[in-house]
Legacy VTK file of the C-alpha trace (Angstrom):
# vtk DataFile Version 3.0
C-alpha trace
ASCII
DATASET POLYDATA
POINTS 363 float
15.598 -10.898 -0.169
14.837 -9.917 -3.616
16.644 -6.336 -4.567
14.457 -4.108 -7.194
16.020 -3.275 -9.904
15.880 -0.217 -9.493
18.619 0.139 -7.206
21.157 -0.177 -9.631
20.409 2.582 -12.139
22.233 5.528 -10.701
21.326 7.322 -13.955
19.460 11.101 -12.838
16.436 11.759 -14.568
15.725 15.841 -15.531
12.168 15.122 -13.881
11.378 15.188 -10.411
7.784 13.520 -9.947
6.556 14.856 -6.625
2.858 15.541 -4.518
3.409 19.206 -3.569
0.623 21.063 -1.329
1.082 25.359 -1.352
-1.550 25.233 0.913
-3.086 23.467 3.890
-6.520 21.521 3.643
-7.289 17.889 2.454
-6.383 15.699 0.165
-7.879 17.901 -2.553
-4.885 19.862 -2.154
-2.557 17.874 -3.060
-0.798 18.298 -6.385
1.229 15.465 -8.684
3.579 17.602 -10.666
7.068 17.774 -12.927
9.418 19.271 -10.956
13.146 20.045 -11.585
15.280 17.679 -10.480
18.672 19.501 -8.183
21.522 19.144 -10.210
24.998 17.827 -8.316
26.374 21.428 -8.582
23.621 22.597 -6.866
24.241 20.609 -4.066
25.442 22.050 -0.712
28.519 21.086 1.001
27.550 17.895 2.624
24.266 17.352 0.985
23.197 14.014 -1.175
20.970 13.892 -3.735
18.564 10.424 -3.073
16.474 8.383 -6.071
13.758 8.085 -3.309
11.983 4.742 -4.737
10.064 4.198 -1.919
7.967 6.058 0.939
5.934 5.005 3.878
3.135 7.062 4.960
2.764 8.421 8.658
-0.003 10.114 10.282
2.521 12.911 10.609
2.373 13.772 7.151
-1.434 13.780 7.530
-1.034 16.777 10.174
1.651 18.324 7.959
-1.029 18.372 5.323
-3.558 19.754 7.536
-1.350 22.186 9.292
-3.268 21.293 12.301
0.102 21.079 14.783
1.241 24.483 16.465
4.231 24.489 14.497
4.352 26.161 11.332
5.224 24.188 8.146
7.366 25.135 5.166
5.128 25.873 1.843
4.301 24.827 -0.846
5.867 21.532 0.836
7.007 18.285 -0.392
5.694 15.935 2.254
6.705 12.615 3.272
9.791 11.496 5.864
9.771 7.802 5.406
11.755 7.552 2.044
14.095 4.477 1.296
16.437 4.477 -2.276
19.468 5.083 -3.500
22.364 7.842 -3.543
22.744 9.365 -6.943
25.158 12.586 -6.367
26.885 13.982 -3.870
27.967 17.594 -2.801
31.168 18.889 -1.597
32.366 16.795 1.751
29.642 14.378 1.811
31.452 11.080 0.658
32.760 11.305 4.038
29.404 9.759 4.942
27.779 7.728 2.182
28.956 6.952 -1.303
27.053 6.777 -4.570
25.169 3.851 -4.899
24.718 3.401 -0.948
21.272 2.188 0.215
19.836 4.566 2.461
17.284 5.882 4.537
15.716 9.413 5.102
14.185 9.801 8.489
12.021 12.809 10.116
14.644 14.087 11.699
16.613 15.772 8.619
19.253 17.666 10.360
20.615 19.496 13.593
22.819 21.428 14.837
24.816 18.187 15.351
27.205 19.130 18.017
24.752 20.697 21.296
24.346 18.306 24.432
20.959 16.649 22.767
22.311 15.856 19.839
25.737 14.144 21.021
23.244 12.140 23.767
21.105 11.012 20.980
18.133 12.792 22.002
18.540 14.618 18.562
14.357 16.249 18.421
15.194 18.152 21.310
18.546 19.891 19.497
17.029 23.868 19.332
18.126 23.729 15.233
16.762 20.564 14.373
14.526 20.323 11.409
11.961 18.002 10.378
11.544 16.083 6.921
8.441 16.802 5.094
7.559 19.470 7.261
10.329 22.279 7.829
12.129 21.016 4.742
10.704 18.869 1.507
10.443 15.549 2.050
9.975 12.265 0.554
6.885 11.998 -1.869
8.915 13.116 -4.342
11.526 10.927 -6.639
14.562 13.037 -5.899
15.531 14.314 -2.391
18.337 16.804 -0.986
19.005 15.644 2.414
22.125 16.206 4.618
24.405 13.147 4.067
25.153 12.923 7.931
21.315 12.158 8.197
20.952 9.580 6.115
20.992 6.070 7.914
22.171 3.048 5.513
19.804 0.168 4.834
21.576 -3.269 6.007
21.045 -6.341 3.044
18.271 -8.560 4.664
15.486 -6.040 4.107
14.283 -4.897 1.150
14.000 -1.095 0.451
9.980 -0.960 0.675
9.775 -2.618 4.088
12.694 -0.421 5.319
10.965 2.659 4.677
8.312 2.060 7.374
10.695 1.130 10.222
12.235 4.748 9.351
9.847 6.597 11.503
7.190 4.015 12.619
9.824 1.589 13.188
12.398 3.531 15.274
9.775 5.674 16.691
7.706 3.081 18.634
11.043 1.010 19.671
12.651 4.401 21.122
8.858 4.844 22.934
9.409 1.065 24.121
12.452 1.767 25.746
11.249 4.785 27.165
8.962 2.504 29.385
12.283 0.970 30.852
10.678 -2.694 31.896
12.438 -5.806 32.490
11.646 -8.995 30.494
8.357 -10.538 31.304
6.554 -7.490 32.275
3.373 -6.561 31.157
3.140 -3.600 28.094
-0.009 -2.529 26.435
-0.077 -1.078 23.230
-3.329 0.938 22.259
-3.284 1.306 17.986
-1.592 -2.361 17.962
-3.034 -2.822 14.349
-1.937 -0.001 13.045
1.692 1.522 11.523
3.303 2.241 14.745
1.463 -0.274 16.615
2.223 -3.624 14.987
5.626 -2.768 14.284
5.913 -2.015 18.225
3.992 -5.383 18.854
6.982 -7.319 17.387
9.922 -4.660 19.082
8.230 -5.503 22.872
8.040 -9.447 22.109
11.686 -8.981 20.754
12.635 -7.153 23.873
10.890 -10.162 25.976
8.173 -8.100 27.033
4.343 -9.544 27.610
2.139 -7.308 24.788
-1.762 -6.530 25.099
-3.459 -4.876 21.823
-5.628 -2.955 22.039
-7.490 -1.424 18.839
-10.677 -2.404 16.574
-11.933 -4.519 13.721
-11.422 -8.270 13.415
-8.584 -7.456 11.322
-6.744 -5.764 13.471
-7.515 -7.686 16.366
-6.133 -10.951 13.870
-2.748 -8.977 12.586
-2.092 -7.978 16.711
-2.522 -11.570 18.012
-0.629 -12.737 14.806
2.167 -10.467 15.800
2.628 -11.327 19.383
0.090 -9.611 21.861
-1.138 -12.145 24.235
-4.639 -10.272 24.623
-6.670 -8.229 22.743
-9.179 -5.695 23.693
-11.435 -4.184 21.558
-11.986 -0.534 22.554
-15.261 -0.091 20.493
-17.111 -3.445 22.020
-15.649 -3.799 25.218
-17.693 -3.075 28.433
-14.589 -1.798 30.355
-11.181 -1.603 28.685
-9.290 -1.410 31.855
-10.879 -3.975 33.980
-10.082 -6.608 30.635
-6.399 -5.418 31.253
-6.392 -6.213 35.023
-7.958 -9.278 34.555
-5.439 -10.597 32.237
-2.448 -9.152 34.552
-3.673 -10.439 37.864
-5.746 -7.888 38.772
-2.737 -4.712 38.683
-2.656 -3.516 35.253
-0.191 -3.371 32.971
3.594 -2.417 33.665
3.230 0.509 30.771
1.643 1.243 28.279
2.830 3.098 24.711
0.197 4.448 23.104
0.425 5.005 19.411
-3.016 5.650 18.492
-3.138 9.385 17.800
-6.364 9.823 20.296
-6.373 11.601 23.031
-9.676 9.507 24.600
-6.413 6.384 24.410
-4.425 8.422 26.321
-7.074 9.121 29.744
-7.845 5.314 29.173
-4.454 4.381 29.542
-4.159 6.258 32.979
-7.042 3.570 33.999
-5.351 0.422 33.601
-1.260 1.021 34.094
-0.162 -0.610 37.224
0.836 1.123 40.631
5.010 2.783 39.601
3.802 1.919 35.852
4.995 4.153 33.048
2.602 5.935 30.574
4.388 6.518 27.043
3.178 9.330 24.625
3.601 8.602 20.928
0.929 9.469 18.978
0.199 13.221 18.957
-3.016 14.226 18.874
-3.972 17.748 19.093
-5.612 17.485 22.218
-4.566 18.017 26.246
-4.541 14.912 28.614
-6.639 15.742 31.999
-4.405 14.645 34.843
-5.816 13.673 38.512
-2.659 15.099 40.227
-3.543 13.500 43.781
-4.250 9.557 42.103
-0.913 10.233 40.255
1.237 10.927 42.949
-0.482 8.288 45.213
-0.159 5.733 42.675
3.477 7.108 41.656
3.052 7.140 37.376
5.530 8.196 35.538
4.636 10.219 32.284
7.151 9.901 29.565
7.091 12.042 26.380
8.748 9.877 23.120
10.022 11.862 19.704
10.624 9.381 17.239
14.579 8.009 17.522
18.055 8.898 17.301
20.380 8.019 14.947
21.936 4.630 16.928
17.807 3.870 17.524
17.242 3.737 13.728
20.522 1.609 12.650
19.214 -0.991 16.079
15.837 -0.824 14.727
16.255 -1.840 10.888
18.835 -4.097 12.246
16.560 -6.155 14.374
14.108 -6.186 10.830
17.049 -7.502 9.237
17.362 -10.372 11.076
13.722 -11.082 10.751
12.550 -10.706 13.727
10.212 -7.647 12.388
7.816 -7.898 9.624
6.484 -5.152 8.012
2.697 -5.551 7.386
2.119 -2.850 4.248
-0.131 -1.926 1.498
2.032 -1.368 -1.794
0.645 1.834 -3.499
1.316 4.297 -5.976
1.895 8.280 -5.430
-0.806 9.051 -7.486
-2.771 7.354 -4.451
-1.634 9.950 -1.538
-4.596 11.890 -1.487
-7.106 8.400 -1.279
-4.644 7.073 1.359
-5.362 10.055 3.180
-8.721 10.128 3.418
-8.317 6.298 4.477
-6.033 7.235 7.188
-8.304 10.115 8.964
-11.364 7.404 8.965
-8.950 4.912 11.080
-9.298 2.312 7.775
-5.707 1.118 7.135
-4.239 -1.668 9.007
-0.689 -1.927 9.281
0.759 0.595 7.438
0.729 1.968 3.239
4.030 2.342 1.153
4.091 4.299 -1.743
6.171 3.366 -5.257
7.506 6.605 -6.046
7.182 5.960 -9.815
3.634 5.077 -9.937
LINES 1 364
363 0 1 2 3 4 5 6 7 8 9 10 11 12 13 14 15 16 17 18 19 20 21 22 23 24 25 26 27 28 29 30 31 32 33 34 35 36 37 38 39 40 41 42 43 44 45 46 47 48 49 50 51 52 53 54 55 56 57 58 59 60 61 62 63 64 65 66 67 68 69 70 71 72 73 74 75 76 77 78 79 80 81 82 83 84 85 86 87 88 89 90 91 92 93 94 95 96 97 98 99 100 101 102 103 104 105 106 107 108 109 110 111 112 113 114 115 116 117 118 119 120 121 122 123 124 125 126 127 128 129 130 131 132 133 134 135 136 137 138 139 140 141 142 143 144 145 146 147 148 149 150 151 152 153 154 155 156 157 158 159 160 161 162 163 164 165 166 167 168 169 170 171 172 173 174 175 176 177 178 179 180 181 182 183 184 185 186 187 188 189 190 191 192 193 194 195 196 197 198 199 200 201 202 203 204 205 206 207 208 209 210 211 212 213 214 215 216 217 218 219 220 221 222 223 224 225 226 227 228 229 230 231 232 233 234 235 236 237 238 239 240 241 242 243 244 245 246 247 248 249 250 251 252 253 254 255 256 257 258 259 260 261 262 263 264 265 266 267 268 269 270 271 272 273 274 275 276 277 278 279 280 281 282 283 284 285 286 287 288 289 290 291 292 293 294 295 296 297 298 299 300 301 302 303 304 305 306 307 308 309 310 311 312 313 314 315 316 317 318 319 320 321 322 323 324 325 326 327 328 329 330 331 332 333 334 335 336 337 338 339 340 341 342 343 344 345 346 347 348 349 350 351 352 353 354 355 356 357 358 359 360 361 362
């Protein structure tokens, strides 16, 4: 693994380079400005200030934008919760978590309470105080981020900081969601989205896990990357006849063990009831705005269990880059710019990136 540069100039510029919305609406909102860079005395008591180099994009920060979830978001905001760089200064109390120089991470969860029964079982979304990156507090499309030094999750050598930044939310989040489903080796797991960011990365966590994958998305190139990547069967939702009667047939005739869907549609999520097995588990990632119909009587008699996912806890992200480490993850990712948030964007509401976009900070 090559290191950039980068990494090693702990130097703090005066300029914080940063895509800033004060409003909600589309990528027209979106603003590239100077801003001031927090100074190390301005620093809370366990706070770290991050050269943020790098910064995946998630369809999170799309509703963020929008403000199309039912829970309010900080503005103007500072969006973004996939950031990979550097520590650069440190407040009062937080060496006792990361030093200067320390490759890290900054994931959507950006702090809790820390000490209530959901955070010390690791289910640390649910904590009443918790509060999300690039949406309750600025995130990572920005050079230079404040973020509680007990948050931050160091990046193991192996991985470079680009790829890392993706398995920081899409990563973690999909392999929590795939051990949500609580299958033995062999069984059968579909994954609806399997081209895109969460999807192929949770292609490659079920193989790793032993697990038998089916894709399911559109587009020759996303039906390639997903058979590339490990699924065993693809279906494509837009030409096929009957989604769930592919899935039997490839399963003996059952349907799949469970499936985790990470496309953000809510049509994925009434399809999925179709074709999950008798006892088989239904996984909710993505988050569409939307409400899933349920036929109470079919499941009871068929006995499906419904499992809601929030990205990971902090012993989910270290397993989770870990695993990447070793290779036995590859991120698939376009290399951008931040000047080329709002086009990304656009790309992302019209379903047109496969795999998932990283943005260099300092272009």
């Amino acid at each position: 693994m090559t290191r950039d540069p980068r990494e090693t100039n702990l130097a703090v510029s005066a300029t914080n380079r940063a895509a800033i919305y004060e409003e909600h609406g589309g990528p027209e909102v979106i603003q590239i400005k100077d801003l001031a860079t927090p100074k190390k005395e301005d620093l809370q008591p366990g706070e770290a200030l991050v050269r943020t180099l790098f910064t995946g994009v998630c369809h999170s920060d799309l509703h963020a934008l929008n403000g199309d979830w039912p829970f309010p978001t900080k503005l103007p905001l500072v969006g973004g919760h996939e950031g990979a760089g550097v520590v650069v200064a440190l407040g009062p109390g937080a060496d006792e978590w990361v030093k200067i120089g320390d490759r890290v991470g900054i994931k959507w969860v950006a702090n809790t309470c820390f000490k209530c029964d959901y955070c010390l079982d690791g289910h640390d979304a649910s904590c009443a105080e918790y509060k999300p990156s690039g949406y309750a507090v600025d995130g990572t499309f920005q050079q230079y981020t404040r973020h509680a030094a007990r948050y931050l999750t160091r990046i193991p050598d192996g991985i470079s900081l680009e790829a890392s930044s993706s398995i920081l939310c899409a990563g973690v989040t999909i392999y929590r969601a795939i051990k949500e489903a609580n299958l033995r080796a062999g069984q059968w797991i579909v994954i609806p989205g399997s081209g895109g960011g969460l999807g192929h990365l949770g292609v490659q966590y079920a193989r790793y896990a032993g697990y038998r994958v089916i894709g399911i998305d559109t587009g020759e190139e996303k039906r390639k990357l997903s058979l590339d990547l490990g699924c065993e069967a693809f279906v494509d939702f837009k030409t096929s006849s009957n989604v769930a009667e592919e899935i039997k047939a490839v399963t003996g005739g059952l349907g799949a063990h469970a499936a985790a869907v990470a496309a953000a549609s809510a049509k994925a999520y009434e399809l999925a009831l179709t074709y999950i097995r008798p006892r088989g588990t239904l996984v909710i990632v993505g988050m569409p705005v939307a409400t899933l119909p349920l036929d109470i009587f079919m499941t009871v008699a068929l006995a499906h269990r419904i499992v809601g996912s929030a990205v990971g806890s902090r012993r989910d992200a270290n397993e989770a880059l870990d695993i990447a480490a070793q290779g036995k993850v590859r991120v698939v990712y376009q290399l951008k710019g931040l000047s080329d948030l709002p086009d990304v964007f656009r790309d992302m509401s019209e379903g047109k990136i496969t795999g998932r976009v990283v943005l260099d900070l300092d272009k």
